[in-house]
C-alpha positions as CSV (number, residue, x, y, z in Angstrom):
1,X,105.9,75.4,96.0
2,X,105.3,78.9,94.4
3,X,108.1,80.9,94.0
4,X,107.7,84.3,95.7
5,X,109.4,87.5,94.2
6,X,111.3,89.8,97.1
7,X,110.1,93.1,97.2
8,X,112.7,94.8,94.9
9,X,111.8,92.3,92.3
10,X,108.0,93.3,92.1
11,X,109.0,96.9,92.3
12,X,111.2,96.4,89.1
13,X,108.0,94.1,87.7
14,X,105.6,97.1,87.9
15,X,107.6,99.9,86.7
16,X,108.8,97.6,83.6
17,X,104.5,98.1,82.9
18,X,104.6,101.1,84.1
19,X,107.3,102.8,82.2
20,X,108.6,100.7,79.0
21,X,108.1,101.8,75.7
22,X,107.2,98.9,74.3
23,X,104.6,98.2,77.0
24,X,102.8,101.6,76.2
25,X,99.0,101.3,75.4
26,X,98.8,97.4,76.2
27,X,95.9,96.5,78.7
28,X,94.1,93.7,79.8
29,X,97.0,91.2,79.3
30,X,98.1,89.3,82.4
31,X,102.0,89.2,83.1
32,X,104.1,86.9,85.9
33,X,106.5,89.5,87.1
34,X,108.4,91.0,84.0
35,X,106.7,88.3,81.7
36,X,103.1,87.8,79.6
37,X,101.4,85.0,80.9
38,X,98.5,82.7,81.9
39,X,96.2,83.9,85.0
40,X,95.1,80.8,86.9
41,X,93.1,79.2,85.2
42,X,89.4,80.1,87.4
43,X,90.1,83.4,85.8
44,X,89.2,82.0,82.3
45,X,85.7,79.8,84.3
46,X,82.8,82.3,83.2
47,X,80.7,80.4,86.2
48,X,84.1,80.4,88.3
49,X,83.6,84.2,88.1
50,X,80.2,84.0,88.6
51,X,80.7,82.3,92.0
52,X,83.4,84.8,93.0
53,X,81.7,88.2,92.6
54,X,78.7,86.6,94.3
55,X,80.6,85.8,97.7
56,X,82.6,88.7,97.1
57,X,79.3,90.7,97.1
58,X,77.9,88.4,100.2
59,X,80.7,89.9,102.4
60,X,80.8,93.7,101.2
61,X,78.8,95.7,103.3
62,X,75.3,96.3,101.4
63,X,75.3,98.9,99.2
64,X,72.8,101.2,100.8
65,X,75.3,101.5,103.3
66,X,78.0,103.0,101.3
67,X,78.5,106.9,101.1
């Protein structure tokens, strides 16, 4: 079973990126609360990906619809 963080825990989690020094200017990294990790790993599947933006597309509203 996943473990899940309580509120004050994900608070401290996002301000640690938000605010530490040593955190400044690093993007596109993945972290597990206050720690650099692994994403799951269908975020790594280039045709995983694929597959997601299509449904994800299928159930957004079509885009000559959108303001």
């Amino acid at each position: 079973m996943d473990v899940v963080d309580s509120l004050e825990q994900g608070v401290a989690a996002t301000r640690r990126l938000v605010d530490a020094p040593d955190l400044a200017g690093i993007t596109g990294r993945y972290f597990d609360g206050e720690k650099e990790g692994r994403a799951a790993s269908e975020a790594y599947d280039p045709a995983y990906r694929k597959q997601l933006a299509a449904l994800t597309e299928s159930l957004l509203p079509s885009r000559h619809l959108r303001s």
